[in-house]
GUKEMAR-929005 format. One record per residue (C-alpha): residue number from 1; x, y negated, z negated. Coordinates in steps of 0.001 Angstrom, whole numbers, always signed. Layout:
BEGIN
     k         X         Y         Z
   NUM         X         Y         Z
...
This chain:
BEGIN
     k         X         Y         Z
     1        +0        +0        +0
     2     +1864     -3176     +1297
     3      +221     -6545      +985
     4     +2350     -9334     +1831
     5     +1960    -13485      +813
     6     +3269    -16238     +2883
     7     +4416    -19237     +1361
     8     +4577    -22510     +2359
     9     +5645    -26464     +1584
    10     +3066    -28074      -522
    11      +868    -25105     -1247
    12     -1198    -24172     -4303
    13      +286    -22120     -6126
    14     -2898    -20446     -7526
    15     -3433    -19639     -3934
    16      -651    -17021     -4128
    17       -62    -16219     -7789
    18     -4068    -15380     -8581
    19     -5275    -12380     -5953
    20      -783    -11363     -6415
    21     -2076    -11165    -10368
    22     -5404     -9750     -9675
    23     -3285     -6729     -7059
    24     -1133     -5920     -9534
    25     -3648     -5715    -12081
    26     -5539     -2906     -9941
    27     -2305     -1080     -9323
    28     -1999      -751    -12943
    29     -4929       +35    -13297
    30     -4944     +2820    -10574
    31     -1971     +4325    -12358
    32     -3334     +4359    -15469
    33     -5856     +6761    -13986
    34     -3478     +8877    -12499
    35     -3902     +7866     -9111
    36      -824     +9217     -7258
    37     -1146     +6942     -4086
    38     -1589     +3826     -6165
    39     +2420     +2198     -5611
    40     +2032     -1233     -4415
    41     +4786     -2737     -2529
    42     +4340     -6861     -2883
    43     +6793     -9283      -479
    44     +7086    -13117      -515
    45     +7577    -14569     +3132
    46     +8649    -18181     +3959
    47    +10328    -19347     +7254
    48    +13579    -19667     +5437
    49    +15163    -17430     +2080
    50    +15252    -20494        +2
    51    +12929    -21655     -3005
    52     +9545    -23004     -1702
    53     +8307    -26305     -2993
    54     +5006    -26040     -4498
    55     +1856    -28355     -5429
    56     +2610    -27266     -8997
    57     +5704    -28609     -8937
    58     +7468    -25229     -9254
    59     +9182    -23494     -6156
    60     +8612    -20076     -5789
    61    +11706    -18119     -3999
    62    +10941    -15771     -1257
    63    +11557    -12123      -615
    64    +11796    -12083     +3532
    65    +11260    -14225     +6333
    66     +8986    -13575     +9229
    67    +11939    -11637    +11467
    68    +11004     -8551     +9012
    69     +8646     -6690    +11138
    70     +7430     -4455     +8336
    71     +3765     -3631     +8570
    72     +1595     -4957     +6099
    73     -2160     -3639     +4721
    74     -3316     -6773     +3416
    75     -1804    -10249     +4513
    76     -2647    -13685     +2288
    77     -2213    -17016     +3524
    78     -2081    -20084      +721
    79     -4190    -22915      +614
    80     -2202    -26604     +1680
    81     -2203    -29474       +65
    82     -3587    -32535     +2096
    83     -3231    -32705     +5572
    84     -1842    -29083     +7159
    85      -564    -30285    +10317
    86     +3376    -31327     +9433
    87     +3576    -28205     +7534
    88     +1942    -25982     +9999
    89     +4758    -27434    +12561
    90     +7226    -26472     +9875
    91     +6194    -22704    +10103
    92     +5798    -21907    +14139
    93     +7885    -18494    +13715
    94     +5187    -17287    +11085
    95     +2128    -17416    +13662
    96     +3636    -15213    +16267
    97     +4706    -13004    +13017
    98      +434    -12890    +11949
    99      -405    -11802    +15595
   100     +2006     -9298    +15115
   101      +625     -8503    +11856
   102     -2798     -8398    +13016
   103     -2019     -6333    +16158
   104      -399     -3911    +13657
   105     -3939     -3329    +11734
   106     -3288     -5905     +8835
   107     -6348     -7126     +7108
   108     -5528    -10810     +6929
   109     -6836    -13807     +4080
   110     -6657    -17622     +3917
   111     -7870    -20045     +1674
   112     -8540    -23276     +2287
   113     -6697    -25491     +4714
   114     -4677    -22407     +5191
   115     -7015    -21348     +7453
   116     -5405    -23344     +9652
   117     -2851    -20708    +10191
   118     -4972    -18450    +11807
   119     -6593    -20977    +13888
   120     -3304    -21597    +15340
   121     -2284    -18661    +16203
   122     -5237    -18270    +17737
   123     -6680    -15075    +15807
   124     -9911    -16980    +15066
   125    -11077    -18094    +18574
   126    -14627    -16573    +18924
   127    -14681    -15809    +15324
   128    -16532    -16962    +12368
   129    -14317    -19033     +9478
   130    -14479    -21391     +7102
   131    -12761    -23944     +5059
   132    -11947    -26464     +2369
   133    -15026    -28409     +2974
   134    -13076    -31465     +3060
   135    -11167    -30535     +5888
   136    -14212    -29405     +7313
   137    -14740    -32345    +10248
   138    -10982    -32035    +10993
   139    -10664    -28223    +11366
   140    -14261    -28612    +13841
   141    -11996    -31431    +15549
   142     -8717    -29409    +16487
   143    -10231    -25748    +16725
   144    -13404    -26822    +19032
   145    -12735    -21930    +20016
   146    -13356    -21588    +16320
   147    -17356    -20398    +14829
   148    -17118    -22313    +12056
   149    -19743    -22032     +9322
   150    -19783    -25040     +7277
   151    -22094    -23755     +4566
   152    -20540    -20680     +3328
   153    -17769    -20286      +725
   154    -16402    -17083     +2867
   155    -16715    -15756     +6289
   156    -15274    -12541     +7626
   157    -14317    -10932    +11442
   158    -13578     -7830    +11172
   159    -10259     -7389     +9200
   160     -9817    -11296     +9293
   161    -11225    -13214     +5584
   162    -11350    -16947     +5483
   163    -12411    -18385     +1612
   164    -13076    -21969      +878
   165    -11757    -22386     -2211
   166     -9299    -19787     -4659
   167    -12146    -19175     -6473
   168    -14012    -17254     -3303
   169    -10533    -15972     -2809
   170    -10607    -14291     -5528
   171    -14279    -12842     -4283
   172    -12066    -11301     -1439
   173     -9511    -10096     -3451
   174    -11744     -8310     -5229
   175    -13689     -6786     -2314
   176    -10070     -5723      -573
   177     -9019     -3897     -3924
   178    -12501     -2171     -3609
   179    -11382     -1027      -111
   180     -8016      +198      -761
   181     -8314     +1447     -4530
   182    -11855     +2330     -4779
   183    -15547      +145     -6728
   184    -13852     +1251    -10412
   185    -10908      -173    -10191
   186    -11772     -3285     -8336
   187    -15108     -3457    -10939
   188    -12570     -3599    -13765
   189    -10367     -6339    -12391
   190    -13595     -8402    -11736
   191    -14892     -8266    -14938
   192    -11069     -9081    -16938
   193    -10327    -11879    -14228
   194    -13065    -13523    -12731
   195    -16467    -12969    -14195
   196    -17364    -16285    -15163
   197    -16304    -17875    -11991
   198    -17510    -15266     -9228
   199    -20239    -15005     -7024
   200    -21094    -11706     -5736
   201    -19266    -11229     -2492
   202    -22170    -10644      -253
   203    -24251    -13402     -1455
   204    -21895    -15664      -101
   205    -20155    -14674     +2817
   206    -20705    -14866     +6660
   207    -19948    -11353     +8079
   208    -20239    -10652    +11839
   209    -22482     -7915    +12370
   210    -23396     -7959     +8477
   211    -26600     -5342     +8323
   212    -29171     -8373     +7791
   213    -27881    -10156    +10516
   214    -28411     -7169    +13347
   215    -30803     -6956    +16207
   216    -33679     -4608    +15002
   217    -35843     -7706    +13911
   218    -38599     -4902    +12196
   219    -36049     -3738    +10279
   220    -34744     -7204     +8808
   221    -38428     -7783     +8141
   222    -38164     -4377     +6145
   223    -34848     -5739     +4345
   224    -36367     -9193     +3686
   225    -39608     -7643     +2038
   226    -38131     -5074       +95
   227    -35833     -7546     -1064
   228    -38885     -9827     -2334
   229    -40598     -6522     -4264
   230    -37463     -4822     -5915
   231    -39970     -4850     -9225
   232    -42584     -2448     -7203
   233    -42500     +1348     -6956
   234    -41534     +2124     -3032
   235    -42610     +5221     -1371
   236    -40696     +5231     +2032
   237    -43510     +6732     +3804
   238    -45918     +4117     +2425
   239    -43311     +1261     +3590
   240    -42899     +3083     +7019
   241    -47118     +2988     +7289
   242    -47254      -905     +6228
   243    -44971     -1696     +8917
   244    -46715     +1050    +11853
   245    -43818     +3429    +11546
   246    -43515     +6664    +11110
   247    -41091     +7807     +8282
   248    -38592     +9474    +10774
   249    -38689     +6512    +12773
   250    -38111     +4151     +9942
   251    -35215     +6800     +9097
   252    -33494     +6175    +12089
   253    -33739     +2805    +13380
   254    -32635     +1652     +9535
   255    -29580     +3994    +10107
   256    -28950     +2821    +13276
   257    -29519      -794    +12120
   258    -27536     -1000     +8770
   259    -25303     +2348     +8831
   260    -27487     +3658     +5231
   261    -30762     +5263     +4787
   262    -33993     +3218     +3596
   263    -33447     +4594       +80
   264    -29516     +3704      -747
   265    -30414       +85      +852
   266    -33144      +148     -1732
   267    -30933     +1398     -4712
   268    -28194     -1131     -3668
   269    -30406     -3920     -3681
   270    -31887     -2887     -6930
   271    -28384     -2116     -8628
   272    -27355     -6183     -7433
   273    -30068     -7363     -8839
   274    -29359     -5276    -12426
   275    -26067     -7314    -12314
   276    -27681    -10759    -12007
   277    -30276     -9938    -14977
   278    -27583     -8187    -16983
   279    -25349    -11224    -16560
   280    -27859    -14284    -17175
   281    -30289    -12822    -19283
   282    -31302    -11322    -22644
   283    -33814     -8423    -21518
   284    -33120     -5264    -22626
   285    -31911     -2387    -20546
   286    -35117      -923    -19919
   287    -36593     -4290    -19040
   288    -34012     -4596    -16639
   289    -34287     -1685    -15282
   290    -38370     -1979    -14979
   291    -37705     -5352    -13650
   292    -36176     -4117    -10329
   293    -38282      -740    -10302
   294    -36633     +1679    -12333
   295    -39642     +2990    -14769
   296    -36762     +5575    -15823
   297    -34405     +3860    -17762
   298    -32160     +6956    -17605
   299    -32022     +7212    -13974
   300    -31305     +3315    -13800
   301    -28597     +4214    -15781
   302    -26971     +6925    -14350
   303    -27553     +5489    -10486
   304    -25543     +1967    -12182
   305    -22947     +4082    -13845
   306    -22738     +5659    -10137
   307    -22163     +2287     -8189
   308    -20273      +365    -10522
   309    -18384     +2845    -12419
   310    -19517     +1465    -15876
   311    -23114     +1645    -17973
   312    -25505     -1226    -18023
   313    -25086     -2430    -21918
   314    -20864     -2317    -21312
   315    -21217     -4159    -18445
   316    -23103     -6585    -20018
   317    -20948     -6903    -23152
   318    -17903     -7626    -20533
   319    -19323    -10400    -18768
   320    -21043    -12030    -21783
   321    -18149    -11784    -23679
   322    -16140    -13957    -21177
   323    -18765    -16143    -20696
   324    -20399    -16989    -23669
   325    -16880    -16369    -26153
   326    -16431    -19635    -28247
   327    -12856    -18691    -28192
């Protein structure tokens, strides 16, 4: 597992050092559960092998520079202070390097202005991205090729994550970790890094051929109203009826629509919205889990357990305890 971080003159700091914390938390993590492909291999790239000025006021040194050709999984690129454009012309040999990177299979996330990076090098034309919403008008102005979606906090194309801000960085991070080290371990570093600031990851993101956002407009209207009734027992064949399907067809055309069956779109919606009440709320666990139509508190139980890889009461201890500690 190789995920490399490219630094730059004038960056944030936080932009680097936060999702490097957050990797290294999981690979702990992983180890501590006696995972035997959890090594994680971090490098530091800058143009040049010499101490990189930061916003913070402390340089960070450098491991390689972009003439190492080493493959990584998971590329990040920092946020910029101010205007990107002098120190974008500082760092030509790194966007040839990120094409190369990309061609290779590297997943591939900027924050902010550094954004930018990708724009010029071209990876985003015809894409979907974001960023800093105060460079908003300027990005629109010198990537005209660019989708750019002004009102969300993170877009994604394919293996290619643009975040607004750190803190939706750390929304990817956390949804990369997921990918390469499974929903425990990335559920853990969520809830003992970002808990109080994070917004669940598919709330608010843009993703290109995300499953509400495909053709099949029945079956969006199928999404959208099960969505609005997560409190009401669901029979599929009864849903299939109210919308003049049969229950195979319903069956398929959600498969073919969303890549899941009816029912685990159901549970999944059901299990988010466990999280929200758990998180803001006082109910109790079997009002939660009545509220978004479990009348089996057991089976909401185990089918949370299943999907976040911790009960309902410890998950709620976790987050409240971050949030609400006087300390």
């Amino acid at each position: 597992m190789r995920v490399g971080f490219v630094l730059a003159q004038n960056m944030l700091a936080a932009s680097t050092m936060l999702p490097l914390e957050m990797w290294r938390a999981a690979e702990s993590t992983a180890f501590g559960r006696n995972k035997a492909d959890a090594t994680l291999l971090t490098t530091l790239f800058a143009s040049q092998i010499e101490p990189v000025p930061t916003q913070s006021g402390i340089a960070i040194t450098p491991q390689a520079n972009f003439d190492v050709s080493l493959p990584m999984d998971v590329v990040y690129l920092p946020a910029l202070w101010r205007n990107p454009r002098r120190v974008i012309k500082q760092n030509q040999p790194m966007l040839d390097w990120l094409v190369t990177q990309f061609e290779s299979g590297a997943m591939l996330a900027a924050v902010g202005t550094g954004c930018c990076f990708l724009a010029e090098a071209g990876l985003l034309d015809g894409k979907s991205a974001t960023t800093h919403w105060h460079y908003l008008e300027r990005f629109a102005h010198d990537y005209p090729k660019v989708m750019l979606k002004r009102d969300y906090f993170i877009t994604q194309a394919g293996p290619i994550f643009c975040a607004a801000s750190v803190n939706a960085l750390a929304d990817v991070t956390v949804h990369l970790i997921e990918h390469f080290y499974g929903r425990a371990i990335a559920s853990h570093v969520e809830r003992n890094f970002s808990h109080e600031i994070r917004r669940p990851y598919e709330k608010y993101r843009y993703l290109e051929g995300d499953d509400i956002q495909h053709t099949d407009e029945l079956i969006i209207e199928i999404q959208l109203w099960m969505q609005r009734h997560l409190s009401q027992a669901m029979v599929m064949p009864d849903i299939a009826r109210k919308f003049g399907l049969s229950p195979r067809s319903l069956s398929r055309r959600f498969k073919i629509a969303t890549d899941r069956s009816p029912l685990i779109y159901l549970q999944e919606q059901r299990v988010r919205a466990a999280k929200d009440l758990l998180e803001s709320t006082n109910l109790t666990i079997g009002e939660v889990a009545f509220r978004v139509g479990f009348h089996d508190q057991g089976h909401f139980a185990r089918l949370f357990l299943r999907a976040m890889a911790v009960k309902p009461n410890d998950y709620r201890k976790t987050v409240r305890a971050k949030v609400f500690s006087t300390n």
